[in-house]
PQR file with spaces between the fields and no chain letter, atoms N, CA, C, O and H, PARSE charges and radii, in Angstrom:
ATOM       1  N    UNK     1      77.669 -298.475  -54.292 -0.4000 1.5000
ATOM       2  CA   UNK     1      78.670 -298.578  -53.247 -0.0000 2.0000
ATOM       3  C    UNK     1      78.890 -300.062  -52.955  0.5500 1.7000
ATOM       4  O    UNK     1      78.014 -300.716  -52.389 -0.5500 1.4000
ATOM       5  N    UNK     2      79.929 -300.541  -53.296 -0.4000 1.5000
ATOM       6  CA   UNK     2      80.657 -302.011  -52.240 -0.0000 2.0000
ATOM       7  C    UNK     2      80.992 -301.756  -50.962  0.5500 1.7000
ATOM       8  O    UNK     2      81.348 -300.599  -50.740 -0.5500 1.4000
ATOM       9  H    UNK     2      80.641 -300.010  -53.756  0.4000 1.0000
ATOM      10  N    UNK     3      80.978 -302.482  -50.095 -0.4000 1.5000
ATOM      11  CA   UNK     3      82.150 -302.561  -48.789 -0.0000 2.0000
ATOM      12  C    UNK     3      82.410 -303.763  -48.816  0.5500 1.7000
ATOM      13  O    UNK     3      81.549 -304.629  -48.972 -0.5500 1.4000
ATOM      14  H    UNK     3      80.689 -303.422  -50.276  0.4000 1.0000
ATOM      15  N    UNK     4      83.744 -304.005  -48.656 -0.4000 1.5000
ATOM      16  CA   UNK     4      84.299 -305.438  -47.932 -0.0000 2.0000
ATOM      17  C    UNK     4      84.817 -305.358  -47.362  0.5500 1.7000
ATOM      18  O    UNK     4      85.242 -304.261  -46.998 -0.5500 1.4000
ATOM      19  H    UNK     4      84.444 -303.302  -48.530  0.4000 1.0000
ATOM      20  N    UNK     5      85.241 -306.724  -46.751 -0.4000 1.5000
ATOM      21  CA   UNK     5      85.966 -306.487  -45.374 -0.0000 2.0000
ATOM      22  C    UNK     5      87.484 -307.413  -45.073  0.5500 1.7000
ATOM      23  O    UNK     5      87.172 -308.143  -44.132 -0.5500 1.4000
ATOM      24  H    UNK     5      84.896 -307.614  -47.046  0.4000 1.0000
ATOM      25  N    UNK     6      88.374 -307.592  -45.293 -0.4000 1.5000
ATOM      26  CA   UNK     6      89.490 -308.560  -45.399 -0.0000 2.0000
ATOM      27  C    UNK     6      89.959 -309.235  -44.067  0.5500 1.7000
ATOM      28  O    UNK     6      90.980 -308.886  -43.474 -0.5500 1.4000
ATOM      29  H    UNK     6      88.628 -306.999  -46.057  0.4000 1.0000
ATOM      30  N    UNK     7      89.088 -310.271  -43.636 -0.4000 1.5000
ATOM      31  CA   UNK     7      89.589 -310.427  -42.445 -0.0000 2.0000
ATOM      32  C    UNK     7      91.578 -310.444  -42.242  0.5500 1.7000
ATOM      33  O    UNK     7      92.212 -309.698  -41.496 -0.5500 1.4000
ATOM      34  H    UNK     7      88.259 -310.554  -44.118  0.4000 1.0000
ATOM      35  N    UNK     8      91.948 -311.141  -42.832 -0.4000 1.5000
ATOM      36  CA   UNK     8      93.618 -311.537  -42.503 -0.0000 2.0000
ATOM      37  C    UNK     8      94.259 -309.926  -41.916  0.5500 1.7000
ATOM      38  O    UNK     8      94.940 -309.673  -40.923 -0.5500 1.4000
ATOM      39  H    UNK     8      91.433 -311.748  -43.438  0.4000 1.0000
ATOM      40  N    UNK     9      93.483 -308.655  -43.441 -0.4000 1.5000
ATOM      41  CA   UNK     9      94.445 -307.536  -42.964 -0.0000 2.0000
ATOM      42  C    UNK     9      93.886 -306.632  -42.052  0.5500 1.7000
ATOM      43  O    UNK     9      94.490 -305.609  -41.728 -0.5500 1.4000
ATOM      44  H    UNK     9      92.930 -308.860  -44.248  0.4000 1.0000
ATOM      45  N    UNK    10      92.183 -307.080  -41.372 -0.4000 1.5000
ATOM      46  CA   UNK    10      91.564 -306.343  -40.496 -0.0000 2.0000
ATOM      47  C    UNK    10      91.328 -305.295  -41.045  0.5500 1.7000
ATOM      48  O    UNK    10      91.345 -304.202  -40.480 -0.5500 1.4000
ATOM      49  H    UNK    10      91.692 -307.911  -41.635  0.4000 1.0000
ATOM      50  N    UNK    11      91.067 -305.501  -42.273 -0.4000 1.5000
ATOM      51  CA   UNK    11      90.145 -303.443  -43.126 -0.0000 2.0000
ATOM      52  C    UNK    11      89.250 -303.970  -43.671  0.5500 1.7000
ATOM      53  O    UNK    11      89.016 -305.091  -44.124 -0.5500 1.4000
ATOM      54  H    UNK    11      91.053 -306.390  -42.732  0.4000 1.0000
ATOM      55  N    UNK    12      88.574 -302.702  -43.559 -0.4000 1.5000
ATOM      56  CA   UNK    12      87.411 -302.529  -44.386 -0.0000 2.0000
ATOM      57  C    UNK    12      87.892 -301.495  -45.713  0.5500 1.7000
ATOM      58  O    UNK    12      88.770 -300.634  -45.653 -0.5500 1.4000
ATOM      59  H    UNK    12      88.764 -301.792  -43.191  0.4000 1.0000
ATOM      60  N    UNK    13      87.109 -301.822  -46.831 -0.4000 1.5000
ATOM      61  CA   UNK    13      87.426 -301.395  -47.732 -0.0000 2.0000
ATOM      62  C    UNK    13      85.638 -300.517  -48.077  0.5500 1.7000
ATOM      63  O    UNK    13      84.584 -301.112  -47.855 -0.5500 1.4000
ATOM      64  H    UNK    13      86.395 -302.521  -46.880  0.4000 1.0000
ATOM      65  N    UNK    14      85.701 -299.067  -48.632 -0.4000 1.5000
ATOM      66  CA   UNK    14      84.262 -298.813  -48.952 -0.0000 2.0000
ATOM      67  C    UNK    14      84.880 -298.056  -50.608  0.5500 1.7000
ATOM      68  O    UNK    14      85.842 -297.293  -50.688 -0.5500 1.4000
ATOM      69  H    UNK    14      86.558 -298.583  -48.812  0.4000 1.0000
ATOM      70  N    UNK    15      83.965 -298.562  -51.857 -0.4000 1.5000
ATOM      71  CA   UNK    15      84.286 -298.310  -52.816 -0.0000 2.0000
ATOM      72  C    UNK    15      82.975 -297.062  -52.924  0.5500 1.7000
ATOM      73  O    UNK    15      81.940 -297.329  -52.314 -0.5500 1.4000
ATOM      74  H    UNK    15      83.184 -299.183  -51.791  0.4000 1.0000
ATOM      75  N    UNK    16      83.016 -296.300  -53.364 -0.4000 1.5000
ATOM      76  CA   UNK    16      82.540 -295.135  -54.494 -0.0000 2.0000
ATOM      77  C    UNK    16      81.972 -295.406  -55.721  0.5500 1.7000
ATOM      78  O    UNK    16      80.868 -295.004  -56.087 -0.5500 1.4000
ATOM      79  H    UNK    16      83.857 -296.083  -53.859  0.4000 1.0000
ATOM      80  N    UNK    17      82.799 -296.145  -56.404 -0.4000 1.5000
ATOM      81  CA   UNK    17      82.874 -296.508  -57.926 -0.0000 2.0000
ATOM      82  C    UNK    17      82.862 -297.839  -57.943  0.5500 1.7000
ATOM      83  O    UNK    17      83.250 -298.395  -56.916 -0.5500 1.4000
ATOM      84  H    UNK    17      83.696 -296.472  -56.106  0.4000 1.0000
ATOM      85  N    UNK    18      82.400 -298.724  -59.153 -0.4000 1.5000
ATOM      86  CA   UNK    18      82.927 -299.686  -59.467 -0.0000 2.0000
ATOM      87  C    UNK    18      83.985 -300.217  -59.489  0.5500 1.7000
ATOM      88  O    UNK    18      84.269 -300.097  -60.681 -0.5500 1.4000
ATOM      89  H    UNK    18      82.085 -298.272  -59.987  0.4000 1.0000
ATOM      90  N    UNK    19      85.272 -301.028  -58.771 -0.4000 1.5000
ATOM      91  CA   UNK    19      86.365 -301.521  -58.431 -0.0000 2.0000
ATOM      92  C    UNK    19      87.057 -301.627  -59.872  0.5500 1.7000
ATOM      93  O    UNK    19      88.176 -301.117  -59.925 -0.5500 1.4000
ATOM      94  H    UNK    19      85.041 -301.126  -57.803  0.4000 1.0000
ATOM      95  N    UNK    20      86.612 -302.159  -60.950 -0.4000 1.5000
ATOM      96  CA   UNK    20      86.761 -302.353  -62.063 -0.0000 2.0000
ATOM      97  C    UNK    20      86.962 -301.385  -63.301  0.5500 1.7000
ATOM      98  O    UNK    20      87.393 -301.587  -64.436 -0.5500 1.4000
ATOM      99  H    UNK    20      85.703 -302.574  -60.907  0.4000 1.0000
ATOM     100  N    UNK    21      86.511 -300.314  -62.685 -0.4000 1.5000
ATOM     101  CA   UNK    21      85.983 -299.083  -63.749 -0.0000 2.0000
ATOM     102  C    UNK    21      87.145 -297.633  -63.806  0.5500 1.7000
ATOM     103  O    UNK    21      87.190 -296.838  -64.745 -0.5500 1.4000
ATOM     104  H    UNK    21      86.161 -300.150  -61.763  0.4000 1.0000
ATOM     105  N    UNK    22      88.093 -297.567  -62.439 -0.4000 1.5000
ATOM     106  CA   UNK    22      88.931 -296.966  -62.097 -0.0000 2.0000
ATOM     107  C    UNK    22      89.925 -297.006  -61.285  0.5500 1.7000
ATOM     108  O    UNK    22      89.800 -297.662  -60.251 -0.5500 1.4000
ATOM     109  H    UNK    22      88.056 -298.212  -61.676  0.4000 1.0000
ATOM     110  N    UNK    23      90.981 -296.406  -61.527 -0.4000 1.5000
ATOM     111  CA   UNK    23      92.564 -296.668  -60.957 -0.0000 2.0000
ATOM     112  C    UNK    23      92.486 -295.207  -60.297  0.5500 1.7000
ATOM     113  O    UNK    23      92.243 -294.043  -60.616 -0.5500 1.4000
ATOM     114  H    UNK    23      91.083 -295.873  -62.367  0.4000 1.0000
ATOM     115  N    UNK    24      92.863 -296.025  -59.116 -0.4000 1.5000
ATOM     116  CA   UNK    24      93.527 -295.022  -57.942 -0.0000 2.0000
ATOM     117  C    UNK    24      94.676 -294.105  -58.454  0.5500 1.7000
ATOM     118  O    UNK    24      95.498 -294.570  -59.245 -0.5500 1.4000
ATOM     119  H    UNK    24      93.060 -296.971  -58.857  0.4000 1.0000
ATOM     120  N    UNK    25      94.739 -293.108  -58.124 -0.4000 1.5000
ATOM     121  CA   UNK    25      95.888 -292.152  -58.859 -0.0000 2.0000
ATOM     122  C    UNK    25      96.638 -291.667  -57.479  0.5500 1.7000
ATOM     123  O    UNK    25      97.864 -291.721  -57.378 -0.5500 1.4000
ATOM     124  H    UNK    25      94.072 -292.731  -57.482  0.4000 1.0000
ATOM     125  N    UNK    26      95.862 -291.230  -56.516 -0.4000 1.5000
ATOM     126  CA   UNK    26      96.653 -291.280  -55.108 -0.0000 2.0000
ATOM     127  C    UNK    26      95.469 -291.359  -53.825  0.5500 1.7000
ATOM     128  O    UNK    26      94.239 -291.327  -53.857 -0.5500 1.4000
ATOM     129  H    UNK    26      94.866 -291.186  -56.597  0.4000 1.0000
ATOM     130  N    UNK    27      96.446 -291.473  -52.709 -0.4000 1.5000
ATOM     131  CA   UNK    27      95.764 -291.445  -51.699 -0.0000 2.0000
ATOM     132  C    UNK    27      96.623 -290.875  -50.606  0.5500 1.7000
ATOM     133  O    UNK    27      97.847 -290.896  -50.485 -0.5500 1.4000
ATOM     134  H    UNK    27      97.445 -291.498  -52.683  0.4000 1.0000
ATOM     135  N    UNK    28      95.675 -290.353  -49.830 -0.4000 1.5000
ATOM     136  CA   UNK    28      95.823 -289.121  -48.586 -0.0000 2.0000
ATOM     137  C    UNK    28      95.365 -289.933  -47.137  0.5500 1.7000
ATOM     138  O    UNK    28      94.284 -290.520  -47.102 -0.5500 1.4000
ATOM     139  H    UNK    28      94.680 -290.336  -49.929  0.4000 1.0000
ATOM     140  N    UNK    29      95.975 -289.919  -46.348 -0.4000 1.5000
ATOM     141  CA   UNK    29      95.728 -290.414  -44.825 -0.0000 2.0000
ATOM     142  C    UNK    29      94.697 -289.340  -44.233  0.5500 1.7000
ATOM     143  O    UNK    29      95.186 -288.335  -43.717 -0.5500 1.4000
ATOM     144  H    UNK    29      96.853 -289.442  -46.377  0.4000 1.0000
ATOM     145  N    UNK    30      93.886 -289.423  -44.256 -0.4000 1.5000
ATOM     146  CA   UNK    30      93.077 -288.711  -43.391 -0.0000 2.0000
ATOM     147  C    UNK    30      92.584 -288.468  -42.081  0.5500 1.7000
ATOM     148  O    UNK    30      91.832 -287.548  -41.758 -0.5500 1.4000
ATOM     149  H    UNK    30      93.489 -290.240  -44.675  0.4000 1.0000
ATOM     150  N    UNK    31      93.091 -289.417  -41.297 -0.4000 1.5000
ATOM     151  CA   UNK    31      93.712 -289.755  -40.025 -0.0000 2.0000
ATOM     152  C    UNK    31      93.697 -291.049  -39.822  0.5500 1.7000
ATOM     153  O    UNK    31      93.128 -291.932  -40.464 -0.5500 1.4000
ATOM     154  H    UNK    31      93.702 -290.163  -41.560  0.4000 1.0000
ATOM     155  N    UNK    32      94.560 -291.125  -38.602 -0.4000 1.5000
ATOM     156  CA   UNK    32      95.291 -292.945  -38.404 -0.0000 2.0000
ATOM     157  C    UNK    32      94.741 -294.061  -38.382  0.5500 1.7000
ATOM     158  O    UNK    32      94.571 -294.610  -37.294 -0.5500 1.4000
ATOM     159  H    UNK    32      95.022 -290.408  -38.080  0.4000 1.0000
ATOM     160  N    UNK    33      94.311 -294.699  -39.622 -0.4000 1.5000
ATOM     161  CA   UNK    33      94.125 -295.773  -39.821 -0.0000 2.0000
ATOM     162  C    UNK    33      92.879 -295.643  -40.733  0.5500 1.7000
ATOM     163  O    UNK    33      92.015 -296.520  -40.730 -0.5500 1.4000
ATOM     164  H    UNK    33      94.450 -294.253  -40.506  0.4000 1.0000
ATOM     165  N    UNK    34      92.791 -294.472  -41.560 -0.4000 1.5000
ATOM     166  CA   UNK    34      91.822 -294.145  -42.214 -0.0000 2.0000
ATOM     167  C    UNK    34      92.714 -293.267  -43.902  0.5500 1.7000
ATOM     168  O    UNK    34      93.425 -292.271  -44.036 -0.5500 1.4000
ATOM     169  H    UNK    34      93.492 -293.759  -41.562  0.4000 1.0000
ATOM     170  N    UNK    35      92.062 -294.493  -45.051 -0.4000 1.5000
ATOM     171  CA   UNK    35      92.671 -293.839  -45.979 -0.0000 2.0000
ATOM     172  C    UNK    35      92.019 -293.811  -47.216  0.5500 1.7000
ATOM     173  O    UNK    35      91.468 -294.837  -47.615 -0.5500 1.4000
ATOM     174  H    UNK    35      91.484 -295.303  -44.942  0.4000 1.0000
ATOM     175  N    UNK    36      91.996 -292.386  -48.140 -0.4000 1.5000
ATOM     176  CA   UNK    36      91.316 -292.016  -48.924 -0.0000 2.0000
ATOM     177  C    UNK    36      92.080 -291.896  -50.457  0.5500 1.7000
ATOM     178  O    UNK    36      92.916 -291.162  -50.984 -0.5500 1.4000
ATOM     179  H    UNK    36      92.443 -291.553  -47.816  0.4000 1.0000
ATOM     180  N    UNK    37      91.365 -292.928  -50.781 -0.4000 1.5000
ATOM     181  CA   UNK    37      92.173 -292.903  -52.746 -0.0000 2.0000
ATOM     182  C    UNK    37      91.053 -292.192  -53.578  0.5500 1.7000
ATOM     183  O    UNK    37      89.825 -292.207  -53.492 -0.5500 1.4000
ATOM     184  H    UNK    37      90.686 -293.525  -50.353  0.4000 1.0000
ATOM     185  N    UNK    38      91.994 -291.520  -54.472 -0.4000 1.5000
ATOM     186  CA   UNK    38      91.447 -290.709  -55.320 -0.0000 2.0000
ATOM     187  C    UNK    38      91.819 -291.255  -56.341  0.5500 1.7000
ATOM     188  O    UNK    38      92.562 -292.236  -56.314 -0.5500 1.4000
ATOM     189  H    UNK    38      92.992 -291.507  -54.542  0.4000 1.0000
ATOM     190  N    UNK    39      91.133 -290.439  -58.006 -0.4000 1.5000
ATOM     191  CA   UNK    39      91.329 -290.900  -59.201 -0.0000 2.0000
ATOM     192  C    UNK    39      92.028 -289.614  -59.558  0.5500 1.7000
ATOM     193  O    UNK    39      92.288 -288.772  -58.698 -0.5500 1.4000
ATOM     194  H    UNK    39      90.529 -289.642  -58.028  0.4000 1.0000
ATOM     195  N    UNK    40      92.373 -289.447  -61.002 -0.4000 1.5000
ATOM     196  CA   UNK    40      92.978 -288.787  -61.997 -0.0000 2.0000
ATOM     197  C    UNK    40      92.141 -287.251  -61.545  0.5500 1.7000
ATOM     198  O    UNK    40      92.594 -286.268  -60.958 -0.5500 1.4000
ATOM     199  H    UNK    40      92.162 -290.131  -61.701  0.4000 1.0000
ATOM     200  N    UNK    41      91.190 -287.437  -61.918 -0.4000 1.5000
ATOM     201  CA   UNK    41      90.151 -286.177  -61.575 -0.0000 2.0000
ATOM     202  C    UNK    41      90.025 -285.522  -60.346  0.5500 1.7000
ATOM     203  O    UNK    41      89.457 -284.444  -60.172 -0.5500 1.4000
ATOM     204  H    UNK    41      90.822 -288.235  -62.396  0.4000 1.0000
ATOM     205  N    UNK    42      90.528 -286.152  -59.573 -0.4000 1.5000
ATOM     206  CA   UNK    42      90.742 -285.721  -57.792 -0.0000 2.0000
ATOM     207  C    UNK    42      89.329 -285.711  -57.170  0.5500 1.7000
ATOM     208  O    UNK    42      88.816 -284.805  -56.513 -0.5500 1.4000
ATOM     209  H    UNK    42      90.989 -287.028  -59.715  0.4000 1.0000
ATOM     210  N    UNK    43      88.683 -287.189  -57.594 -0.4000 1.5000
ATOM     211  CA   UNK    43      87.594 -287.552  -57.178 -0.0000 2.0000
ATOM     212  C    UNK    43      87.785 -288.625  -56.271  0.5500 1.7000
ATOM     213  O    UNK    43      88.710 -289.417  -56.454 -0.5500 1.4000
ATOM     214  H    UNK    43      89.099 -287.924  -58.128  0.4000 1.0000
ATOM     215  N    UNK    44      86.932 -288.744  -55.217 -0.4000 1.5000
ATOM     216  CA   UNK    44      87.115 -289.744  -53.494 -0.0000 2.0000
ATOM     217  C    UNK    44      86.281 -290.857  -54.546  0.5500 1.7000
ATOM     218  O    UNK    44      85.189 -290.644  -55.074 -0.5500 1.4000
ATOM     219  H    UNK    44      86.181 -288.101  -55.068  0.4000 1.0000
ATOM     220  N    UNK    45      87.333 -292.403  -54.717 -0.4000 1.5000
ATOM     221  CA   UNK    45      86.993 -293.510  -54.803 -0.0000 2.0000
ATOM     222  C    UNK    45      86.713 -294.536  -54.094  0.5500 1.7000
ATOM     223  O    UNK    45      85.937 -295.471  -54.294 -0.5500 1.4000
ATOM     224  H    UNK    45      88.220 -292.577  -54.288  0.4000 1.0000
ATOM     225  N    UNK    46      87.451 -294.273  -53.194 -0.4000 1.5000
ATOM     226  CA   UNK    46      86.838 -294.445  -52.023 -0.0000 2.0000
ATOM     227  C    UNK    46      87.851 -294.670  -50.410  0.5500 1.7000
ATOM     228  O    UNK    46      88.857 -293.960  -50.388 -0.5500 1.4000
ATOM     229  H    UNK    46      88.081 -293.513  -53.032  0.4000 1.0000
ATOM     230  N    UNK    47      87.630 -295.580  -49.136 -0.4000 1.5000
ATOM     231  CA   UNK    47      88.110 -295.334  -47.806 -0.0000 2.0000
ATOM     232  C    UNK    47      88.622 -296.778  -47.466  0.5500 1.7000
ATOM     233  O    UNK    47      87.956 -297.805  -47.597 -0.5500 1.4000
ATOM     234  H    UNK    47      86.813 -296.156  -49.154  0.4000 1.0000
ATOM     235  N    UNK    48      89.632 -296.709  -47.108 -0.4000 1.5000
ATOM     236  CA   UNK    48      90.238 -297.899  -46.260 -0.0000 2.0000
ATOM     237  C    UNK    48      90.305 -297.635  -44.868  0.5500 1.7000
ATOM     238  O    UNK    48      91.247 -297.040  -44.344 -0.5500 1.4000
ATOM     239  H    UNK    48      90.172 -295.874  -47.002  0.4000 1.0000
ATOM     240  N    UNK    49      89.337 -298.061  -44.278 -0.4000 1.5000
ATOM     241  CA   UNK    49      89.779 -298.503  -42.731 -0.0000 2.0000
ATOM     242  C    UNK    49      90.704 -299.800  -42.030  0.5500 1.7000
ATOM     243  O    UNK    49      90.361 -300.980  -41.958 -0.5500 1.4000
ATOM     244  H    UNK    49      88.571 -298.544  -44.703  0.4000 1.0000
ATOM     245  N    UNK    50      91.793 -299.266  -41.617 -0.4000 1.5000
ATOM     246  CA   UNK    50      92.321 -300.151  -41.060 -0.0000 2.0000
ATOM     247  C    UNK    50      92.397 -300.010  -39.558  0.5500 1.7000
ATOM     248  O    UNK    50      92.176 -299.009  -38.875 -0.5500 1.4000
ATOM     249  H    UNK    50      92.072 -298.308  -41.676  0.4000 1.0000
ATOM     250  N    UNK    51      92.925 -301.798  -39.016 -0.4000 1.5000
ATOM     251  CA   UNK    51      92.662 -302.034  -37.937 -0.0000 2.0000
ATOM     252  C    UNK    51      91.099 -301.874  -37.624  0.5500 1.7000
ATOM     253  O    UNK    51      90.624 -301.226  -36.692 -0.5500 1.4000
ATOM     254  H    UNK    51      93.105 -302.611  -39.570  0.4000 1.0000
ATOM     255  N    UNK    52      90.455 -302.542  -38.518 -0.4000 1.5000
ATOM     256  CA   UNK    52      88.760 -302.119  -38.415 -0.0000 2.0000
ATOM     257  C    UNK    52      88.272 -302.629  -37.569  0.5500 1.7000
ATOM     258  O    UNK    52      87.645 -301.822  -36.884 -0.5500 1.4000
ATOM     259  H    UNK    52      90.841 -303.069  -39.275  0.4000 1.0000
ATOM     260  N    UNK    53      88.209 -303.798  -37.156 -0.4000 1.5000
ATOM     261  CA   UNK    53      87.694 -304.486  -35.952 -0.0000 2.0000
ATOM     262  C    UNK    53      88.198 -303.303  -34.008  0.5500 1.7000
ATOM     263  O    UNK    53      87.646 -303.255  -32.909 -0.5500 1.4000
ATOM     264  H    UNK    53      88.719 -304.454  -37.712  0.4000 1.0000
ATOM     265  N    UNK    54      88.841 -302.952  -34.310 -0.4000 1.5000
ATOM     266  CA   UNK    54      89.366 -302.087  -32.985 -0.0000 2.0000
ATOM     267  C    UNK    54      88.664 -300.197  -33.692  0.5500 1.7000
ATOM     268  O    UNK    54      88.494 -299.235  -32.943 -0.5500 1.4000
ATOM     269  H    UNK    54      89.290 -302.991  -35.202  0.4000 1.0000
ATOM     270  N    UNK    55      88.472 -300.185  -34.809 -0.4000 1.5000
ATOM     271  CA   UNK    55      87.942 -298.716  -35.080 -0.0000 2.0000
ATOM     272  C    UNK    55      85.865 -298.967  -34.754  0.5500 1.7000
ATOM     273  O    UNK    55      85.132 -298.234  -34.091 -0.5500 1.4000
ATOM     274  H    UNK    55      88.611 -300.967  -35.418  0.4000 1.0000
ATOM     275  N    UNK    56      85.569 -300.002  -35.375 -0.4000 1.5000
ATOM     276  CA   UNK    56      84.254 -300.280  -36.113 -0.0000 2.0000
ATOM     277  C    UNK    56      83.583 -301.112  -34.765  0.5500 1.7000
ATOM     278  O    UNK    56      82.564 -300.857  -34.122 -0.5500 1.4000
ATOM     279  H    UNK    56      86.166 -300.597  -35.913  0.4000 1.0000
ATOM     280  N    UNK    57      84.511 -302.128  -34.625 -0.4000 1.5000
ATOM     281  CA   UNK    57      83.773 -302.779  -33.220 -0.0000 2.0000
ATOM     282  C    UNK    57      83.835 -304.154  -33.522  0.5500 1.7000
ATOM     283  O    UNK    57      84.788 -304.567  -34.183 -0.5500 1.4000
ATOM     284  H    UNK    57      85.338 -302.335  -35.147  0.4000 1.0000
ATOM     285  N    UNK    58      82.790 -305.065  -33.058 -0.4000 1.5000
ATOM     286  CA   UNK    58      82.900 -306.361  -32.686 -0.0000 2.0000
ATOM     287  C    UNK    58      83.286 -306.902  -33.874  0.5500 1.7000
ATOM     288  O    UNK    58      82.754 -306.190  -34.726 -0.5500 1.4000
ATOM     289  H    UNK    58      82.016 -304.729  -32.521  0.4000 1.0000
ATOM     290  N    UNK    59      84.075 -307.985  -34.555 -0.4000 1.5000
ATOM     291  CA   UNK    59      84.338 -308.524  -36.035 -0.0000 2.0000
ATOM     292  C    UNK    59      83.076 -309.330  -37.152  0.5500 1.7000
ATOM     293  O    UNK    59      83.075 -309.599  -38.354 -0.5500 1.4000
ATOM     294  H    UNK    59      84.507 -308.564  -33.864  0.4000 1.0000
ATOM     295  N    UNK    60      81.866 -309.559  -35.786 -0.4000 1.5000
ATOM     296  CA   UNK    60      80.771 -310.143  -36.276 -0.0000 2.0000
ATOM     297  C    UNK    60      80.201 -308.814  -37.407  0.5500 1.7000
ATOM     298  O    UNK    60      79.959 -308.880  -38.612 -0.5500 1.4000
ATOM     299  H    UNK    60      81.866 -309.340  -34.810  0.4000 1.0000
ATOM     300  N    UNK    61      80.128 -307.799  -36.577 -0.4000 1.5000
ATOM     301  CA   UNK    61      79.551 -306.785  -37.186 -0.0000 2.0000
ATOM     302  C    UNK    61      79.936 -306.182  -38.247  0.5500 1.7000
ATOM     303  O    UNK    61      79.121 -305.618  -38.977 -0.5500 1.4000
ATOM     304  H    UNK    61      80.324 -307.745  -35.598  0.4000 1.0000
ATOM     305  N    UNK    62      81.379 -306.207  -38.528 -0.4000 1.5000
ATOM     306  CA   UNK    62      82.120 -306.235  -39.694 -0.0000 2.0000
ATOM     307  C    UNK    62      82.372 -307.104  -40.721  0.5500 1.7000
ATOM     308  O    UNK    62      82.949 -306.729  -41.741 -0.5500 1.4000
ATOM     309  H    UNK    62      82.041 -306.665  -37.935  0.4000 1.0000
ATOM     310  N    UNK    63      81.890 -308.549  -40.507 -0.4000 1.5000
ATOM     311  CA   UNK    63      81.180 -309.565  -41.232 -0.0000 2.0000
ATOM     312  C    UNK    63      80.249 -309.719  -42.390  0.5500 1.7000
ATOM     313  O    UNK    63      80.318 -310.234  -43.506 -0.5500 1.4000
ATOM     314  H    UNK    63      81.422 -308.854  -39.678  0.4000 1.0000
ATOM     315  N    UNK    64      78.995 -308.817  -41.421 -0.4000 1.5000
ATOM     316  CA   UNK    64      77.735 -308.513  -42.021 -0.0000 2.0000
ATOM     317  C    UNK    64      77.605 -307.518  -43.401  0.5500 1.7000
ATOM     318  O    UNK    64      76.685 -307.439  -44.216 -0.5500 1.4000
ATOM     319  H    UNK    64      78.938 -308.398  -40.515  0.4000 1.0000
ATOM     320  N    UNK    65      78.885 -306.804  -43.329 -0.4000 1.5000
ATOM     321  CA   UNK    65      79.201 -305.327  -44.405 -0.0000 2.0000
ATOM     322  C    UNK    65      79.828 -306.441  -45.891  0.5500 1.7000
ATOM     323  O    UNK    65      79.710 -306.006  -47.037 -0.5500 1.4000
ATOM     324  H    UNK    65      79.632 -306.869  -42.667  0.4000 1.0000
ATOM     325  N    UNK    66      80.390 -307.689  -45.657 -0.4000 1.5000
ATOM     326  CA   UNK    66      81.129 -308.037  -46.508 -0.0000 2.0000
ATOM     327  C    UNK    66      80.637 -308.121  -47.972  0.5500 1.7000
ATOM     328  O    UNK    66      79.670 -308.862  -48.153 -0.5500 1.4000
ATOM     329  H    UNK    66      80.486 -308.042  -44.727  0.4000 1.0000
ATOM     330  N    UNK    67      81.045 -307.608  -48.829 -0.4000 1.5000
ATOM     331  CA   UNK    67      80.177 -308.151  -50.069 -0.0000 2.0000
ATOM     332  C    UNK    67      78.785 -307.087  -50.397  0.5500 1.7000
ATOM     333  O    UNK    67      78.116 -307.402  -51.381 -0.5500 1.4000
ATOM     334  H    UNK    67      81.830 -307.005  -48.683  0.4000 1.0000
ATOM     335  N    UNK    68      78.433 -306.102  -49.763 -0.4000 1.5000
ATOM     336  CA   UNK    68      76.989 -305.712  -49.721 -0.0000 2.0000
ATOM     337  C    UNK    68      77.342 -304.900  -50.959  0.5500 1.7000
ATOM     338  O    UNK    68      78.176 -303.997  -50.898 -0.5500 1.4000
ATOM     339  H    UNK    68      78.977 -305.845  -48.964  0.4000 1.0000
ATOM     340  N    UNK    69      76.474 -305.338  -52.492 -0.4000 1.5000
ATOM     341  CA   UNK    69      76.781 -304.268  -53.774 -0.0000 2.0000
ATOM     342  C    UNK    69      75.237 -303.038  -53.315  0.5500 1.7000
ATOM     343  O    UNK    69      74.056 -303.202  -53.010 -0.5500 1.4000
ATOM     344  H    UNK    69      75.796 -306.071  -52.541  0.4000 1.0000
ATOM     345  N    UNK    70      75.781 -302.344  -53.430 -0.4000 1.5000
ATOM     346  CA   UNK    70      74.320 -301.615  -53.897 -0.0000 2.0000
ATOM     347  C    UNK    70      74.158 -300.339  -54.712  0.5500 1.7000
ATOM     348  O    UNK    70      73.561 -299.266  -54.626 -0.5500 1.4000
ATOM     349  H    UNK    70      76.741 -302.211  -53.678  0.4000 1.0000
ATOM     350  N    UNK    71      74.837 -300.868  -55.402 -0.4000 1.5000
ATOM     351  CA   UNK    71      75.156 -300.244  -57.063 -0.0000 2.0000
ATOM     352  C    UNK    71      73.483 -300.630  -57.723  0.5500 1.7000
ATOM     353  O    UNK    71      72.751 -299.733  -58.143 -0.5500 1.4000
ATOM     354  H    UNK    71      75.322 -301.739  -55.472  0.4000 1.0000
ATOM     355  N    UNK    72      73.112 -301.968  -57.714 -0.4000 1.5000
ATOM     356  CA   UNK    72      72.052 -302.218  -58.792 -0.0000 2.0000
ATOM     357  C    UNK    72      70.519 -302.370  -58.316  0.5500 1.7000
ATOM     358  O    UNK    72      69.451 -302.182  -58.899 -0.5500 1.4000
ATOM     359  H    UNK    72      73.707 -302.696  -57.372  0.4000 1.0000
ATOM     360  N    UNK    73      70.841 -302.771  -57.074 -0.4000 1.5000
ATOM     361  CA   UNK    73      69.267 -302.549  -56.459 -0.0000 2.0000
ATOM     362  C    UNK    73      68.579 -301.652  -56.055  0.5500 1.7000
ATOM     363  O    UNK    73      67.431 -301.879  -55.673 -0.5500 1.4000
ATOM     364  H    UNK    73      71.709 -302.924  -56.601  0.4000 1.0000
């Protein structure tokens, strides 16, 4: 699993898969400000939170998520 976090567009991004390894085929709103891409297979790649700092909380704390792989450890 990745998460990052984009400050400029205020989301968080949480990957499933390797970013590299698969193309989004669609995605479904799952409620407001919460969005779910799928692949070919109609498998969850993963969640966009937007407006994350007002969903998630303080922006420090959404900071700390940036970058965390933990795919290999």
């Amino acid at each position: 699993m990745l998460v990052t976090f984009d400050a400029e567009a205020d989301a968080v991004y949480i990957y499933f898969v390797q970013p590299q390894t698969i193309k989004v085929s669609y995605t479904i709103e799952l409620a407001h400000n919460i969005i779910a891409d799928y692949d070919y297979q109609n498998k969850l790649i993963g969640l966009e939170i937007l407006n994350a700092g007002d969903l998630i909380g303080a922006p420090n704390s959404i900071k700390r998520l940036e970058y965390k792989d933990l795919w290999e450890e």
